[in-house]
C-alpha positions in Angstrom: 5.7 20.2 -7.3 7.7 23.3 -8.5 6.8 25.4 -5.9 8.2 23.0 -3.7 11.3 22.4 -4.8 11.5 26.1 -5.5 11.5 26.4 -2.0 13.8 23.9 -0.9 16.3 25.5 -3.3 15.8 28.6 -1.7 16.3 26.8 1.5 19.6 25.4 0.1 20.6 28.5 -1.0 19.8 30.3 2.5 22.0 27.6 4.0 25.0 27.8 1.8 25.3 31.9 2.6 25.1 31.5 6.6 27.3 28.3 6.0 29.8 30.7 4.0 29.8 33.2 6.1 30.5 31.2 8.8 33.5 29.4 7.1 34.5 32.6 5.9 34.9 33.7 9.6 36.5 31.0 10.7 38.7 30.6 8.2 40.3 34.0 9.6 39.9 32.7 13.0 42.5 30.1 12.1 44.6 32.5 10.4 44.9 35.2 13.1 45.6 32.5 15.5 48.7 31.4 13.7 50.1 35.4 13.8 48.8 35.2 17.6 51.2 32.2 18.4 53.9 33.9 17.1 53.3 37.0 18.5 53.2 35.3 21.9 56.0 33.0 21.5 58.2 35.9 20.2 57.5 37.9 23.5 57.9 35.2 25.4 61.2 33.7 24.3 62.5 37.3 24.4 61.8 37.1 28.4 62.8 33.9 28.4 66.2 34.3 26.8 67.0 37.6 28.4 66.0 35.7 31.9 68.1 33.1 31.5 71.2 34.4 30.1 71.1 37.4 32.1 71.1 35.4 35.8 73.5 32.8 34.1 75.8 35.4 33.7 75.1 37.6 37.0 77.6 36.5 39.7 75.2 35.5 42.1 76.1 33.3 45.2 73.2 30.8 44.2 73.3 28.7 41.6 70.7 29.2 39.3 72.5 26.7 36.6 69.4 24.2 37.1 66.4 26.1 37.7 67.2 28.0 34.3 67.8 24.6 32.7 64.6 23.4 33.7 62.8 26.3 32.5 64.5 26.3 28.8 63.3 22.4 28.8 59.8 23.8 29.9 60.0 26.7 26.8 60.5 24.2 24.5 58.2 21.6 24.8 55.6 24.5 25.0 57.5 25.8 21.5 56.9 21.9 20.3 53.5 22.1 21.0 52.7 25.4 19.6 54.7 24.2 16.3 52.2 21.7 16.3 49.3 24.2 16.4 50.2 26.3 14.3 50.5 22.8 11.0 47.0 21.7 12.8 45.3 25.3 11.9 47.2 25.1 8.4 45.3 21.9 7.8 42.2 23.4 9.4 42.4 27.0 7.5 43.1 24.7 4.3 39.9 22.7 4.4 37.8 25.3 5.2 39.4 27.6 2.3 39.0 24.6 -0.1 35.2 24.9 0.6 35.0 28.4 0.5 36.5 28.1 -2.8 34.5 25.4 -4.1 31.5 27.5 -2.9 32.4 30.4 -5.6 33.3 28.0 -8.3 29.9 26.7 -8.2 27.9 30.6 -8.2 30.2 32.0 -10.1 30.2 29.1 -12.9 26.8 30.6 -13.6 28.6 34.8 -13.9 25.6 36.4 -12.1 24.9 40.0 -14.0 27.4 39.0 -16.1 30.6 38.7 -13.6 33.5 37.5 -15.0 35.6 37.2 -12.0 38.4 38.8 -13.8 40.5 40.1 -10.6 40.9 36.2 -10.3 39.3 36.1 -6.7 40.1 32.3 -5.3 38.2 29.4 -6.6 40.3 26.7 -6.3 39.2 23.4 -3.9 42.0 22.0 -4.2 44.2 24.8 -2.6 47.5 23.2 -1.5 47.9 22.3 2.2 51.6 22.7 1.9 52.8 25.8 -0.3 56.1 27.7 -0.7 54.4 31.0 -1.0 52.4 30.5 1.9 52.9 33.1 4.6 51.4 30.9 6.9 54.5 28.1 6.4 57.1 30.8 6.6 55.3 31.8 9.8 55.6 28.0 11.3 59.5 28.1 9.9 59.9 31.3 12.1 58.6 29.2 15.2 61.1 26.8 14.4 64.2 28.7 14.4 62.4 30.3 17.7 62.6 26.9 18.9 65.7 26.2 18.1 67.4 29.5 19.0 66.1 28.5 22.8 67.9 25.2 22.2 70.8 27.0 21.3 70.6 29.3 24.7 70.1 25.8 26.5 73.2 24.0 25.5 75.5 26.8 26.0 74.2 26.7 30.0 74.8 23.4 29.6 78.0 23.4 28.0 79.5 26.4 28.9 82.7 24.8 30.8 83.6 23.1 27.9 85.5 24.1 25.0 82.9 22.6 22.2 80.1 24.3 23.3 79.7 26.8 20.3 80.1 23.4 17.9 77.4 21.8 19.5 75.4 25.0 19.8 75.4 26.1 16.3 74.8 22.6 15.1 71.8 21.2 17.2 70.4 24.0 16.6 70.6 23.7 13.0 69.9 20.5 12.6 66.4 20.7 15.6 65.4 23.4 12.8 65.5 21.2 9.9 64.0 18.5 11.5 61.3 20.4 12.5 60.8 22.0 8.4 60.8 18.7 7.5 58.2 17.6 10.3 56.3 20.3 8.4 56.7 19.5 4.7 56.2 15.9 5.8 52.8 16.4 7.9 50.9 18.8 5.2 52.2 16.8 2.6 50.3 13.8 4.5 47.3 15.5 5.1 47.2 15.8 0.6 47.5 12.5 0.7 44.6 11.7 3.1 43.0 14.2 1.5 43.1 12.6 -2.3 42.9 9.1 -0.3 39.3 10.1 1.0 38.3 11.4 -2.6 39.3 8.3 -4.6 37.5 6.1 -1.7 34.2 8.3 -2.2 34.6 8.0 -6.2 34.7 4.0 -5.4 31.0 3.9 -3.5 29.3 6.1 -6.1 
């Protein structure tokens, strides 16, 4: 009887290494991607801005007014949506890391050959989905002023006759990028919620 569950602890333990290692790299998957966003929607707003300020500004006989408009509207719902991925891969890279964590908690309860995990490596499951210090927020903040610097670059085309345009540019724009930190705070802060929601209800069957 031993021997066998010997071996399904073995088999356990088997499972919880590839299942780490696994996690582990996916964990960076989610990670890089929210540096690749930016990276791409840096390079791309660049063009984007240059673009449409430079043939705004270029006496040309066409007018360009609304093909330029059309593609700032285009920029920024793809902004929106990337804003989006990058709090979804928060909420992913969380999860994951919150297992990960709970994973060395459990082995290194035990201090194999005497380990005392005294450089502090992460064991905490119940790693914050929304964090001041987290470089990955500050990253989604930077999308958002991205976001709304191309809002900016849209209402002055739009209002360049008149004399209120750098009122209403300035403070759009502000006010799109604290909606959109707020949209942030609000949606991690949710995902907690549901997160603590979910452990109380499992608590409740046991």
């Amino acid at each position: 009887m031993s021997e066998v569950i010997d071996n399904k602890e073995k088999e356990a333990l088997k499972f919880l290494e590839r299942d780490f290692n696994q996690c582990f790299q996916q964990m960076r998957h989610y990670d890089a991607q929210i540096f690749d966003i930016l990276k791409f929607m840096f390079t791309a707003y660049t063009v984007l801005i240059g673009a449409a300020l430079g043939l705004f500004k270029a006496n040309l006989q066409v007018d360009l007014a609304v093909p330029i408009v059309i593609s700032l509207i285009i920029g920024l719902v793809l902004g929106a949506f990337m804003f989006y991925l990058v709090l979804v891969n928060r909420s992913y890279y969380v999860r994951v890391a919150r297992y990960i964590n709970e994973q060395r908690k459990l082995f290194l309860a035990i201090k194999p050959l005497g380990f005392e995990n005294i450089s502090r490596m992460y064991t905490n499951e119940k790693q914050p989905y929304f964090s001041r210090e987290s470089t990955q927020i500050w990253l989604a903040y930077i999308i958002g002023a991205l976001n709304s610097m191309l809002l900016g670059v849209l209402l002055f085309i739009i209002f360049a006759l008149y004399s209120f345009k750098w009122l209403a540019v300035v403070g759009v724009s502000l006010l799109v990028l604290f909606v959109q930190i707020a949209i942030a705070i609000k949606y991690l802060k949710l995902q907690e919620s549901k997160s603590i929601s979910k452990d109380v209800s499992e608590k409740d069957k046991e």
